[in-house]
mmCIF file of the N, C-alpha and C atoms, coordinates in Angstrom:
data_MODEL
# 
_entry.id   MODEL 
# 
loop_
_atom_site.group_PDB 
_atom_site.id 
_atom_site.type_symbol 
_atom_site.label_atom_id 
_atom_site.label_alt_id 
_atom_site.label_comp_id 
_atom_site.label_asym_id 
_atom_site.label_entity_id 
_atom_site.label_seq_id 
_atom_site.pdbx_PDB_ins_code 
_atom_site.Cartn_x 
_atom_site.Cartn_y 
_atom_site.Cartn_z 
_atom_site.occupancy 
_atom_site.B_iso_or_equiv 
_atom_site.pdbx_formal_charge 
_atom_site.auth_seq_id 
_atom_site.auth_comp_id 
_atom_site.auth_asym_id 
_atom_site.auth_atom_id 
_atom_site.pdbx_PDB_model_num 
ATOM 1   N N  . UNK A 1 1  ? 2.604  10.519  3.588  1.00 0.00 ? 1  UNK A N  1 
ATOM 2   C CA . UNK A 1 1  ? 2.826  9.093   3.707  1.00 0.00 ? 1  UNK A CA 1 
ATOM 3   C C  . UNK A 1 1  ? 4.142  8.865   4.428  1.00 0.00 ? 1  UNK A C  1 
ATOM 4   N N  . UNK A 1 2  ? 3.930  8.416   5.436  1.00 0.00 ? 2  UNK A N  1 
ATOM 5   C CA . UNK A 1 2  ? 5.689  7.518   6.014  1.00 0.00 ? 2  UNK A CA 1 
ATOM 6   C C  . UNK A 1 2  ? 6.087  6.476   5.988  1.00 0.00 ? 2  UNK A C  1 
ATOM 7   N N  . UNK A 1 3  ? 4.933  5.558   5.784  1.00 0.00 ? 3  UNK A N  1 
ATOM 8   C CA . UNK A 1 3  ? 4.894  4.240   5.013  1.00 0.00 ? 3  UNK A CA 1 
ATOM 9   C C  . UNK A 1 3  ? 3.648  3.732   4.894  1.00 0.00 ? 3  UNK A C  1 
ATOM 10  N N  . UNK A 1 4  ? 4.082  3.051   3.536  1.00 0.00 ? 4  UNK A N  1 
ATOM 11  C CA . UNK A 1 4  ? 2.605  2.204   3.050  1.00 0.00 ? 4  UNK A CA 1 
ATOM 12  C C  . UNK A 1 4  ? 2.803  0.797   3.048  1.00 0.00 ? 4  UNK A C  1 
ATOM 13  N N  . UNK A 1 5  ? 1.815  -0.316  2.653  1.00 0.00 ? 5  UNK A N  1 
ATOM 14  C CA . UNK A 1 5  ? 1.815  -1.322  2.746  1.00 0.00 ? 5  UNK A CA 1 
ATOM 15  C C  . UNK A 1 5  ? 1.256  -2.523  1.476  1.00 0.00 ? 5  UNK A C  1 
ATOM 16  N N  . UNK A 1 6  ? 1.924  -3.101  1.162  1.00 0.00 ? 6  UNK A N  1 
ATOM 17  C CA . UNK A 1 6  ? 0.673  -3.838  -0.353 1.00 0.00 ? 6  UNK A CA 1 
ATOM 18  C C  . UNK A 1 6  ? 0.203  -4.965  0.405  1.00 0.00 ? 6  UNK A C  1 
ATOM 19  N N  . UNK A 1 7  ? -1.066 -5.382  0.458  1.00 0.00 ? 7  UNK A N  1 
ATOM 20  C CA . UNK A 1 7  ? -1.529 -6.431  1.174  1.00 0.00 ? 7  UNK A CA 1 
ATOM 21  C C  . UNK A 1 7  ? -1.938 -7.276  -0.181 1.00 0.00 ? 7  UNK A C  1 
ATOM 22  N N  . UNK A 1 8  ? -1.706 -8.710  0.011  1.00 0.00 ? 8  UNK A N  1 
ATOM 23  C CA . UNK A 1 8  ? -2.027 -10.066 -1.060 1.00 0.00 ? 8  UNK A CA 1 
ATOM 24  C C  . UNK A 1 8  ? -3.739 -9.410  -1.489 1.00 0.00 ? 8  UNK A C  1 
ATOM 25  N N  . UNK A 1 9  ? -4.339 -9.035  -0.932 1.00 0.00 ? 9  UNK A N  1 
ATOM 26  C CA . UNK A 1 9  ? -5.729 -9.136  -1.016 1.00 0.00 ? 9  UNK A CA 1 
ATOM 27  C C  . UNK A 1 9  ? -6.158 -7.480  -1.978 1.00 0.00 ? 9  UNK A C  1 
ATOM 28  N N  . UNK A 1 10 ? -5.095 -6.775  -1.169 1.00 0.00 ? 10 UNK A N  1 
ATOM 29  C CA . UNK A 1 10 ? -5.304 -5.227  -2.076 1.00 0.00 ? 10 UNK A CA 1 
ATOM 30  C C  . UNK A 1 10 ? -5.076 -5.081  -3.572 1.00 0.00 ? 10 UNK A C  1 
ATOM 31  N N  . UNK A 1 11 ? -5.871 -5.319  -4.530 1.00 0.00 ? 11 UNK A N  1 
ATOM 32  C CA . UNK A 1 11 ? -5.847 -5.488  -5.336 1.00 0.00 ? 11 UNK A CA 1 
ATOM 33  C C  . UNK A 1 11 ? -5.130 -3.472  -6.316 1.00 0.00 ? 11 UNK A C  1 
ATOM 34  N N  . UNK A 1 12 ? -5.914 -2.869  -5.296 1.00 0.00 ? 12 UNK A N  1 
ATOM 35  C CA . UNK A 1 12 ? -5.774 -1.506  -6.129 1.00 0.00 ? 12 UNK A CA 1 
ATOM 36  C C  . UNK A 1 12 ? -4.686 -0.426  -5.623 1.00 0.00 ? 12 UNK A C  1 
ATOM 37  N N  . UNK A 1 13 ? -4.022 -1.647  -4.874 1.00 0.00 ? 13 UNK A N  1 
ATOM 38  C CA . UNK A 1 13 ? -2.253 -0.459  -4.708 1.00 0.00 ? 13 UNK A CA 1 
ATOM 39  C C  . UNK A 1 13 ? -2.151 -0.958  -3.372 1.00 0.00 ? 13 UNK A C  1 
ATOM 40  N N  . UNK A 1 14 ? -1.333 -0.086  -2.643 1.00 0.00 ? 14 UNK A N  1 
ATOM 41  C CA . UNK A 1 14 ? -1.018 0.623   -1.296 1.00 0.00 ? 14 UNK A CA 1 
ATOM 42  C C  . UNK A 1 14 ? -1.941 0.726   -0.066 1.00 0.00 ? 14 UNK A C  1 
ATOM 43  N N  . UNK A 1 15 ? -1.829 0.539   1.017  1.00 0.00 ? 15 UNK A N  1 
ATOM 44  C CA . UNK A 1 15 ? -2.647 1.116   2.009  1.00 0.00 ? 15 UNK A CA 1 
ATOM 45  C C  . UNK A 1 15 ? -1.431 2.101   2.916  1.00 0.00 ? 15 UNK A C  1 
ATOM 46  N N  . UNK A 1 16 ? -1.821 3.730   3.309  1.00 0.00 ? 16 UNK A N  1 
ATOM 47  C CA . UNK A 1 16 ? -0.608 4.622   3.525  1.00 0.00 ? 16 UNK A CA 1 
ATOM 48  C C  . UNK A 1 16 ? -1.063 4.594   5.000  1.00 0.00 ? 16 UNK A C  1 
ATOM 49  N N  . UNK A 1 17 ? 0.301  4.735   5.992  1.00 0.00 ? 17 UNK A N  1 
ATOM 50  C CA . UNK A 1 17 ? -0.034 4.586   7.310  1.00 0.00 ? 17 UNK A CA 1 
ATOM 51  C C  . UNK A 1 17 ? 0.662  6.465   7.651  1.00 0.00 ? 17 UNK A C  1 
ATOM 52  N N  . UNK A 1 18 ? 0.346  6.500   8.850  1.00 0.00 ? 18 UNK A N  1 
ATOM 53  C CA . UNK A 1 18 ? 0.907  7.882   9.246  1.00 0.00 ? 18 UNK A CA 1 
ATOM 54  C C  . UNK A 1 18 ? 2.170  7.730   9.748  1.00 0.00 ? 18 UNK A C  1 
ATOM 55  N N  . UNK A 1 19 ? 2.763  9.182   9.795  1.00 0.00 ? 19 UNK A N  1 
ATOM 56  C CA . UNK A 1 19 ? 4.437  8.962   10.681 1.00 0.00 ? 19 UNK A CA 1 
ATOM 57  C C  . UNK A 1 19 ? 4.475  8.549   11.742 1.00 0.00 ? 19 UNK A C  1 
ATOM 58  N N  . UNK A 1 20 ? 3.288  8.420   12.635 1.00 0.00 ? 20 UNK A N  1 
ATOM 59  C CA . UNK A 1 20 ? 3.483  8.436   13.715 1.00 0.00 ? 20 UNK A CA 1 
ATOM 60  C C  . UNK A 1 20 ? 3.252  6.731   14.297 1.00 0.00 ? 20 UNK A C  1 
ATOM 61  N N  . UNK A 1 21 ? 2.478  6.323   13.167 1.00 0.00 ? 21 UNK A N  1 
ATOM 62  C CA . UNK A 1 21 ? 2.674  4.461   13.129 1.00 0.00 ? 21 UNK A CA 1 
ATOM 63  C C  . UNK A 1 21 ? 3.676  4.046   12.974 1.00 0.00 ? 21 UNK A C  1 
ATOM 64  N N  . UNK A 1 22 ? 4.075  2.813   13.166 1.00 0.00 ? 22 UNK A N  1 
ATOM 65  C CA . UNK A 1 22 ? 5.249  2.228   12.834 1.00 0.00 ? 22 UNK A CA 1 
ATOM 66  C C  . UNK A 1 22 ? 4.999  0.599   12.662 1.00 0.00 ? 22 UNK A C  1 
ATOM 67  N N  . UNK A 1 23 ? 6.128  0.499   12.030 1.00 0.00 ? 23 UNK A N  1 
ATOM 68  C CA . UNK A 1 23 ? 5.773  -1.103  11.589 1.00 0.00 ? 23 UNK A CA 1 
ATOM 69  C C  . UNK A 1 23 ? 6.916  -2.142  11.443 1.00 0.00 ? 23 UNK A C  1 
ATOM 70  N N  . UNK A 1 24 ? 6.767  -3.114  11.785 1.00 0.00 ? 24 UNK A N  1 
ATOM 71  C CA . UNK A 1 24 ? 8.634  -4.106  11.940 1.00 0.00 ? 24 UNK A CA 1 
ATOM 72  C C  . UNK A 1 24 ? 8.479  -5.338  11.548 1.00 0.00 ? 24 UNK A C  1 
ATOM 73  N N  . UNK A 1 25 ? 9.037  -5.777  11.466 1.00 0.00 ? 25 UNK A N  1 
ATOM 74  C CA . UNK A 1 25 ? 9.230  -7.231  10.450 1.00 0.00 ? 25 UNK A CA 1 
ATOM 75  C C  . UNK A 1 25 ? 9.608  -8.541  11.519 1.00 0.00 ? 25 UNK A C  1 
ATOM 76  N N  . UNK A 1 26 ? 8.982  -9.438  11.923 1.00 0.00 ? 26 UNK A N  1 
ATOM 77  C CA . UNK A 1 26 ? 9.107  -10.044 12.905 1.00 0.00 ? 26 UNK A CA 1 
ATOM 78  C C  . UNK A 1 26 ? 9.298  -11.380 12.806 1.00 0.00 ? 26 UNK A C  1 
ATOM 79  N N  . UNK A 1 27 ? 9.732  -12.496 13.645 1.00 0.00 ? 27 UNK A N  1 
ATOM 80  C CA . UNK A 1 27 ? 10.322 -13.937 13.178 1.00 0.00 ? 27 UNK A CA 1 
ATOM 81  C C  . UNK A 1 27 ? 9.232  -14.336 12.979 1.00 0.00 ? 27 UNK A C  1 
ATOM 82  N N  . UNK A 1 28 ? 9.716  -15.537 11.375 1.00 0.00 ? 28 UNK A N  1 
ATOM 83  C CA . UNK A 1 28 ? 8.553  -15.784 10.486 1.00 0.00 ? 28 UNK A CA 1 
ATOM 84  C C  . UNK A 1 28 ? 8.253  -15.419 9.574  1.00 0.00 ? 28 UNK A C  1 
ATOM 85  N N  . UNK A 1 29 ? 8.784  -13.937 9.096  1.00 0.00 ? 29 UNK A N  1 
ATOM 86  C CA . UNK A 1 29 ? 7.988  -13.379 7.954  1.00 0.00 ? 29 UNK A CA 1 
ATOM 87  C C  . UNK A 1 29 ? 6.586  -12.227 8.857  1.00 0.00 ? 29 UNK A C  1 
ATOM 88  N N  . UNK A 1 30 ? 6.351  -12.070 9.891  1.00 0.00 ? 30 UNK A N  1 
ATOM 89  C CA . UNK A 1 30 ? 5.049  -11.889 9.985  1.00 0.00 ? 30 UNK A CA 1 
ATOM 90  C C  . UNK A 1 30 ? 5.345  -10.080 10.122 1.00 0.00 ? 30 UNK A C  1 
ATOM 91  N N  . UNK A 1 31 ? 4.507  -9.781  9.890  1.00 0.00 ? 31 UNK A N  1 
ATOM 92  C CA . UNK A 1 31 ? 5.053  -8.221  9.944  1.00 0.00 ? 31 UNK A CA 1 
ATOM 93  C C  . UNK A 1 31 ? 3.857  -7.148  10.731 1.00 0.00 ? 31 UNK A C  1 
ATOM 94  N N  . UNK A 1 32 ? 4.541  -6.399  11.687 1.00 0.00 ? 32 UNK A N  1 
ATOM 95  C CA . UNK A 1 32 ? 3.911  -5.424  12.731 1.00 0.00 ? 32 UNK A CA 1 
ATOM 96  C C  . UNK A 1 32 ? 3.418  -4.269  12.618 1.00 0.00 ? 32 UNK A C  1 
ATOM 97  N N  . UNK A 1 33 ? 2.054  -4.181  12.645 1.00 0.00 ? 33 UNK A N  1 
ATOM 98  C CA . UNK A 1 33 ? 1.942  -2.493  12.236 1.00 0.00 ? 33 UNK A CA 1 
ATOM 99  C C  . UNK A 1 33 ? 1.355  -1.683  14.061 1.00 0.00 ? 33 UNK A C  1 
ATOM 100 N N  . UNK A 1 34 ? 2.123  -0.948  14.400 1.00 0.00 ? 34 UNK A N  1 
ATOM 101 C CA . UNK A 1 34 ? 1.724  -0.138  15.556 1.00 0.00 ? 34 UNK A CA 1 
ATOM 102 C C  . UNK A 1 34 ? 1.151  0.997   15.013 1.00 0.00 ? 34 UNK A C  1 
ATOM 103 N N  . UNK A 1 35 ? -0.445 0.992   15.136 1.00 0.00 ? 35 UNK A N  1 
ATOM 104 C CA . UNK A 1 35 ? -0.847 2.599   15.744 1.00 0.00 ? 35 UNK A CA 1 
ATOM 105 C C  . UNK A 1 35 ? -0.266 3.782   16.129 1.00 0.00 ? 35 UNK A C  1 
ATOM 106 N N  . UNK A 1 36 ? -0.288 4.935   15.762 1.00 0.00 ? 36 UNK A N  1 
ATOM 107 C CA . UNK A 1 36 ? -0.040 6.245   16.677 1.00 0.00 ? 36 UNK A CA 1 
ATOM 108 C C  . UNK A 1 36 ? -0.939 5.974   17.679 1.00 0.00 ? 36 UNK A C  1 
ATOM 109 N N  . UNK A 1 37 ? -0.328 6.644   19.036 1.00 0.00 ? 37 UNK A N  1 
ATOM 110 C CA . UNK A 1 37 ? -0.989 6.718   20.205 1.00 0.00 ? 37 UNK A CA 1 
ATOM 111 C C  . UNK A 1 37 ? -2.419 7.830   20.173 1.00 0.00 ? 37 UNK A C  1 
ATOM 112 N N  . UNK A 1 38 ? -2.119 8.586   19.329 1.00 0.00 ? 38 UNK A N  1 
ATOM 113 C CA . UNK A 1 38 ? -3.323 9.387   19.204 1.00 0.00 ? 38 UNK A CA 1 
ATOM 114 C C  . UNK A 1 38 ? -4.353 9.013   18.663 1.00 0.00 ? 38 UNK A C  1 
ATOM 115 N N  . UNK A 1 39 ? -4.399 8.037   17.730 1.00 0.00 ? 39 UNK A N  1 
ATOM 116 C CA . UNK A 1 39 ? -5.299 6.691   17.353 1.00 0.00 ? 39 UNK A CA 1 
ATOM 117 C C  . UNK A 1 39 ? -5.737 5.891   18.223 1.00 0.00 ? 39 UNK A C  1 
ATOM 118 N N  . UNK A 1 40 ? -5.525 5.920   19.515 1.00 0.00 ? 40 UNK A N  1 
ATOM 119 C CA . UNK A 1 40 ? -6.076 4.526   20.233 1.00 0.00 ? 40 UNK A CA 1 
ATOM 120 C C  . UNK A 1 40 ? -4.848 4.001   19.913 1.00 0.00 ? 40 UNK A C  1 
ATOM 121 N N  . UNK A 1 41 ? -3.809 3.767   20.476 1.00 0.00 ? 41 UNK A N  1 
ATOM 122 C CA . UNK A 1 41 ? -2.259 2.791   20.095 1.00 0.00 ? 41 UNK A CA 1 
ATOM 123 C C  . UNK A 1 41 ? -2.956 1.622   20.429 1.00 0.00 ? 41 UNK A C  1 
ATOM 124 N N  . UNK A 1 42 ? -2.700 0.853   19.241 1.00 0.00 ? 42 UNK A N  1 
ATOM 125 C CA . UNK A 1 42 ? -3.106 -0.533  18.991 1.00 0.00 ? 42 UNK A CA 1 
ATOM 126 C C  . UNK A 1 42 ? -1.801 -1.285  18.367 1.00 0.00 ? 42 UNK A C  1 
ATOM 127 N N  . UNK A 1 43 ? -1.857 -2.839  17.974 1.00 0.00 ? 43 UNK A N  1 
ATOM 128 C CA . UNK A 1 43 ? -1.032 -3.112  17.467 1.00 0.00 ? 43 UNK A CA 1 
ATOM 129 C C  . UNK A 1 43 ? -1.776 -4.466  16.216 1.00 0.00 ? 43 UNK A C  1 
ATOM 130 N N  . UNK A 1 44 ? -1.393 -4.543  15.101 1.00 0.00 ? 44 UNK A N  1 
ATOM 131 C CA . UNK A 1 44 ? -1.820 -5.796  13.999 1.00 0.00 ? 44 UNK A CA 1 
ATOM 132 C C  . UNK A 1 44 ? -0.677 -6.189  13.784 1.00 0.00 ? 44 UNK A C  1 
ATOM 133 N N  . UNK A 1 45 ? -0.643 -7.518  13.953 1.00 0.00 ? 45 UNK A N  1 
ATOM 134 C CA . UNK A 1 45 ? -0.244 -8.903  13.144 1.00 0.00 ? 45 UNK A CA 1 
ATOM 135 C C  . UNK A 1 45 ? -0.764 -9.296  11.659 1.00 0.00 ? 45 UNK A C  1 
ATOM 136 N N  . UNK A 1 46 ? 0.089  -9.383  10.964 1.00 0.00 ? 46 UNK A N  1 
ATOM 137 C CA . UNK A 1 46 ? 0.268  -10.094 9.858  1.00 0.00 ? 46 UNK A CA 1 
ATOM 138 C C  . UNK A 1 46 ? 0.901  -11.154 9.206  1.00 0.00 ? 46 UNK A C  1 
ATOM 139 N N  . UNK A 1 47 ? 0.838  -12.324 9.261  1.00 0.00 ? 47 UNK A N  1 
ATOM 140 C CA . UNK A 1 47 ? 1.650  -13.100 8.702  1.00 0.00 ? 47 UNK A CA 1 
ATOM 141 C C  . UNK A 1 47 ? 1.914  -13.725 6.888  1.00 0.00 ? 47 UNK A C  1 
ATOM 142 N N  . UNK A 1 48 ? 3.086  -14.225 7.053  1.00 0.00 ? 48 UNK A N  1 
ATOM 143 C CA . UNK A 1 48 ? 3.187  -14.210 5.741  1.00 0.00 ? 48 UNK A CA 1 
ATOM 144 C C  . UNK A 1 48 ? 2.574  -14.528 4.180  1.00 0.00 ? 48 UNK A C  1 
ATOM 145 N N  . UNK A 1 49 ? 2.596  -13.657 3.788  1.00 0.00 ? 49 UNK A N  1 
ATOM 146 C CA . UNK A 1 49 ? 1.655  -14.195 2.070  1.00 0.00 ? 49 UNK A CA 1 
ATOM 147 C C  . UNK A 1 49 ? 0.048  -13.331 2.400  1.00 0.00 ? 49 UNK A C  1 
ATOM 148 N N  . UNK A 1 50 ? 0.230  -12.723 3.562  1.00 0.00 ? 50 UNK A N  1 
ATOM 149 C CA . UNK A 1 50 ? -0.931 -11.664 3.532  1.00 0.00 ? 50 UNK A CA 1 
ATOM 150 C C  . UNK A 1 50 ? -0.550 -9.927  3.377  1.00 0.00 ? 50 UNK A C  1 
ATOM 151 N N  . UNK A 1 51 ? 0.933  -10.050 3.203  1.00 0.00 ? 51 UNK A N  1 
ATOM 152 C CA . UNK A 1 51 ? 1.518  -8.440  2.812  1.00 0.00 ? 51 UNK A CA 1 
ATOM 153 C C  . UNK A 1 51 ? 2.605  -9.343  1.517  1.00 0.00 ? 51 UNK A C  1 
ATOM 154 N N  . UNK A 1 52 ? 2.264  -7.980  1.221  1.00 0.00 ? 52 UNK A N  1 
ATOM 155 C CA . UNK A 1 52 ? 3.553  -8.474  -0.277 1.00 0.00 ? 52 UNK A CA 1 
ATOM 156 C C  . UNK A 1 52 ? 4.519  -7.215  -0.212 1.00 0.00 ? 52 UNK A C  1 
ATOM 157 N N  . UNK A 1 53 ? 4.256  -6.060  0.323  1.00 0.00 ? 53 UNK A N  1 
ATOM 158 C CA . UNK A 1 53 ? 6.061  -5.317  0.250  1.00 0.00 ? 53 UNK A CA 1 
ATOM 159 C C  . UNK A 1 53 ? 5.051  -3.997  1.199  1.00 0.00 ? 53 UNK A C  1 
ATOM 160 N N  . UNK A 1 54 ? 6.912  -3.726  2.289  1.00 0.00 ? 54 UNK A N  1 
ATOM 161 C CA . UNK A 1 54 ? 5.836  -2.149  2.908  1.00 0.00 ? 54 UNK A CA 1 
ATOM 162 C C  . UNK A 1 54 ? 7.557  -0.958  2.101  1.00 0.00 ? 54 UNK A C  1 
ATOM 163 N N  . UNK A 1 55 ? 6.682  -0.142  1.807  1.00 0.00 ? 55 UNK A N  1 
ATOM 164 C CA . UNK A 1 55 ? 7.462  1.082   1.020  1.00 0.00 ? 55 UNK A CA 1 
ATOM 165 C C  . UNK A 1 55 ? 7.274  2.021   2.022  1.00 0.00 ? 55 UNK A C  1 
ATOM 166 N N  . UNK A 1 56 ? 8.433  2.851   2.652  1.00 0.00 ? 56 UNK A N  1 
ATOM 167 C CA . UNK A 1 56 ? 8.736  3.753   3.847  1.00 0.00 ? 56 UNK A CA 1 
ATOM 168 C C  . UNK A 1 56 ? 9.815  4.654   3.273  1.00 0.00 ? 56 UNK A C  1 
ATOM 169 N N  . UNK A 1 57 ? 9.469  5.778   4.110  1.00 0.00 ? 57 UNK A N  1 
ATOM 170 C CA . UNK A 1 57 ? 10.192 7.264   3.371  1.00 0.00 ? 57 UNK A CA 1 
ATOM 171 C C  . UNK A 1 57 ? 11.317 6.731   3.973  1.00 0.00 ? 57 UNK A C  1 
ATOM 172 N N  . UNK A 1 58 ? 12.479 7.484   3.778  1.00 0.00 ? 58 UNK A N  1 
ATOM 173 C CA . UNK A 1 58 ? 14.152 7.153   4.092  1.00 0.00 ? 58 UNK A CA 1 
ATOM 174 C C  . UNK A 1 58 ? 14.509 6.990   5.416  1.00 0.00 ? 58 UNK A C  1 
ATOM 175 N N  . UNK A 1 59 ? 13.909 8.027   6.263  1.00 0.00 ? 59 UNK A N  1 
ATOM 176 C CA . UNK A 1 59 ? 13.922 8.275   7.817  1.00 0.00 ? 59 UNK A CA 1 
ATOM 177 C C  . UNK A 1 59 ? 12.896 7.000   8.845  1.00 0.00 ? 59 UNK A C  1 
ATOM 178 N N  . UNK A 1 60 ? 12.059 6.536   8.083  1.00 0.00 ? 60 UNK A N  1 
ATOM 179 C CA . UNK A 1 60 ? 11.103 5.649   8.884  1.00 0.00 ? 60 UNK A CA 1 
ATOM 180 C C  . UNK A 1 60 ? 11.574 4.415   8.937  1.00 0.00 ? 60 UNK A C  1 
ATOM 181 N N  . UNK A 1 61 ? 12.597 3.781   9.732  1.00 0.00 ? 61 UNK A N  1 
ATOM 182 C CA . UNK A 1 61 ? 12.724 2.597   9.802  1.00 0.00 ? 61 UNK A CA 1 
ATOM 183 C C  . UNK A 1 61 ? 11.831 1.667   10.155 1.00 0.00 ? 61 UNK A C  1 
ATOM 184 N N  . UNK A 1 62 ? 12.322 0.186   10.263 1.00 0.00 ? 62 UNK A N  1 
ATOM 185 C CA . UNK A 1 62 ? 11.266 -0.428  10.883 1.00 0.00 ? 62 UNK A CA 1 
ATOM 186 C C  . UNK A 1 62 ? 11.825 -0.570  12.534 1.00 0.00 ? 62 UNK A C  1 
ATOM 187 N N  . UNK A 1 63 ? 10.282 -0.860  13.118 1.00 0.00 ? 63 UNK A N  1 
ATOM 188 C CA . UNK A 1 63 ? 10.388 -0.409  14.519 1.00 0.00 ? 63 UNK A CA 1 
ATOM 189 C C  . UNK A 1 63 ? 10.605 1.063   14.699 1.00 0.00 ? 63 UNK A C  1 
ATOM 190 N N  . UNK A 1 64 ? 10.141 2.171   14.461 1.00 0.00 ? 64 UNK A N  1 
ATOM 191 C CA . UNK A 1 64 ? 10.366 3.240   15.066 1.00 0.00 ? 64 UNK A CA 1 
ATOM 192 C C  . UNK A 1 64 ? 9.143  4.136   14.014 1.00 0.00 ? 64 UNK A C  1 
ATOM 193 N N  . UNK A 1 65 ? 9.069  5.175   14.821 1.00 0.00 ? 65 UNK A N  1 
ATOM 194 C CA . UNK A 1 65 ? 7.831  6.019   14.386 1.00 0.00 ? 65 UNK A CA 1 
ATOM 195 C C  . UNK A 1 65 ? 8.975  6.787   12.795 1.00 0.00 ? 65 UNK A C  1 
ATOM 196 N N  . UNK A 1 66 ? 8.225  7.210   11.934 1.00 0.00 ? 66 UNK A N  1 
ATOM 197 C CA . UNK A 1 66 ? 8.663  8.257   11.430 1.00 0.00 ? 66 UNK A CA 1 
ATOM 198 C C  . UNK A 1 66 ? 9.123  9.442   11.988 1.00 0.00 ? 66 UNK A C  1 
ATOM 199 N N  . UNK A 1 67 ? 9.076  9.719   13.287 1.00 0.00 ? 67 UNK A N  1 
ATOM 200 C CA . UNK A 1 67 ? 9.645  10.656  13.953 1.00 0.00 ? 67 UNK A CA 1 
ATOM 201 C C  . UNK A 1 67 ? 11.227 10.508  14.309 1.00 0.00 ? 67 UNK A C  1 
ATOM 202 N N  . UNK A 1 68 ? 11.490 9.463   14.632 1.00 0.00 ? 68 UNK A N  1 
ATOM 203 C CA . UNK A 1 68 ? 13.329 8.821   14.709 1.00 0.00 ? 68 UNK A CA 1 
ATOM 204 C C  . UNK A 1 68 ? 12.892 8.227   15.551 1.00 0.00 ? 68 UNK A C  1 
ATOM 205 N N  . UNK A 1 69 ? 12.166 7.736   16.153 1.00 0.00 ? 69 UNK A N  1 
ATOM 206 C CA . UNK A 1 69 ? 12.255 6.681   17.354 1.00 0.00 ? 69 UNK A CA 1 
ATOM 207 C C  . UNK A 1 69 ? 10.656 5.861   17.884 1.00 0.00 ? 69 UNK A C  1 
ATOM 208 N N  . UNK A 1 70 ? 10.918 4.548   18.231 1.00 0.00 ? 70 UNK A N  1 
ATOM 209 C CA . UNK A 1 70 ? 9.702  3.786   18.600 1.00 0.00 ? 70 UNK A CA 1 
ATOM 210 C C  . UNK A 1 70 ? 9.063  4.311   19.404 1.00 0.00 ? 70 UNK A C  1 
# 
């Protein structure tokens, strides 16, 4: 796990993303989840009151892969 996500709707925990996703917090409240490129690099929008908290290992900031960098 390099970070996970609680969505308003997920009733039964967490959804865990890979290191190689990344995810950032954007004006508004609305919050970004990027794909790994080896996934098809995609990108989701979320806005507020549809995530309730994202939990990320120490090294995974937001905006940047779990690797050290976007």
């Amino acid at each position: 796990m390099a970070f996970k996500v609680r969505f308003a709707e997920e009733r039964t925990g967490f959804v865990d993303y890979d290191t190689g996703d990344a995810y950032d917090f954007l004006d508004g409240g609305v919050l970004s989840i990027t794909y790994a490129a080896k996934k098809s690099k995609w990108t989701e929008y979320h806005p507020p009151g549809t995530w309730v908290r994202v939990a990320a290992e120490p090294h995974h900031a937001p905006g940047q892969t779990g690797y050290g960098s976007g």
